[in-house]
N, C-alpha and C positions, 0 to 999 in steps of 0.2 A: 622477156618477150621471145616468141619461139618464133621461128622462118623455117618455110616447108621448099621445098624445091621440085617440081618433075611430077614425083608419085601421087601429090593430095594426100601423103601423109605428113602429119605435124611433127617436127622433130625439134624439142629441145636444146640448149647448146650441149648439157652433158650427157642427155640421155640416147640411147644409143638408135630409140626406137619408137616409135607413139601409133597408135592404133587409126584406121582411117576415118575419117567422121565425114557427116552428110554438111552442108554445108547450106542454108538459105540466104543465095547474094540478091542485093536488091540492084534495081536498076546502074548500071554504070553514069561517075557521074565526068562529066568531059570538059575540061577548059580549051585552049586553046589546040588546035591540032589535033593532035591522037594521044593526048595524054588524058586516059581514061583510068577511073580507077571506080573500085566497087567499094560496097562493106556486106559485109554477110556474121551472121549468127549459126552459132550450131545448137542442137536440145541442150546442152549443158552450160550455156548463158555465155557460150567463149565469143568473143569477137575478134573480127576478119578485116584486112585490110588489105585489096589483089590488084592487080594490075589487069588490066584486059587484055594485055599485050603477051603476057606470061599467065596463061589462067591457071596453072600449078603452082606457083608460086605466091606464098603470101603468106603474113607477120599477124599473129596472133596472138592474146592474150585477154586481162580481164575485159570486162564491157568498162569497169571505171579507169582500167591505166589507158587504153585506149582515148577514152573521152578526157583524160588529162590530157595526153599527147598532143589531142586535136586542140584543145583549147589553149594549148602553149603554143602551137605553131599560129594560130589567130592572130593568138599578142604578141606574136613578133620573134618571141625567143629561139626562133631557127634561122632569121634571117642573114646569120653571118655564115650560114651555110651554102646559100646560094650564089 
C-alpha cells in the first residue's frame, strides 16, 4: 500500500519517488462530526483513500486490496483497533 503526504505525489515505502497522477475523488462521505473521507481512481485503475482534512494525503493501492481492506473492516476484523 503506498501513502502520499503534502506534494499529491504517491510514494512507495521503498521507492524513493513516484510520478504525480490526476486523481477522480468522488463525493466525500461523512459519519459523525468531521470525519470525512473520500475514494477516488486515477486512468490506471489505482484506487484512493483521502481524508478531507488532509486533501494531500492518502493510501493507495489496487482497486481489489482496497475493496479487501473495506470489506474486512465491515466484518469486524479492525475492531480491536479501535
Amino acid at each position: 500500500m503506498n501513502v502520499t503526504t503534502g506534494t499529491g505525489t504517491a510514494v512507495a515505502p521503498s521507492a524513493p519517488s513516484a510520478p504525480t497522477v490526476e486523481i477522480d475523488w468522488s463525493e466525500a462521505f461523512c459519519s459523525e462530526g468531521a470525519n470525512c473521507f473520500r475514494f477516488g481512481l486515477d486512468d490506471a485503475g489505482r484506487a484512493y483513500i483521502g481524508s478531507t482534512l488532509t486533501p494531500g494525503v492518502y493510501v493507495s493501492d489496487s482497486v481489489e486490496a482496497l475493496r479487501a481492506l473495506i470489506s474486512a473492516v465491515k466484518a469486524g476484523e479492525a475492531d480491536h483497533l479501535l
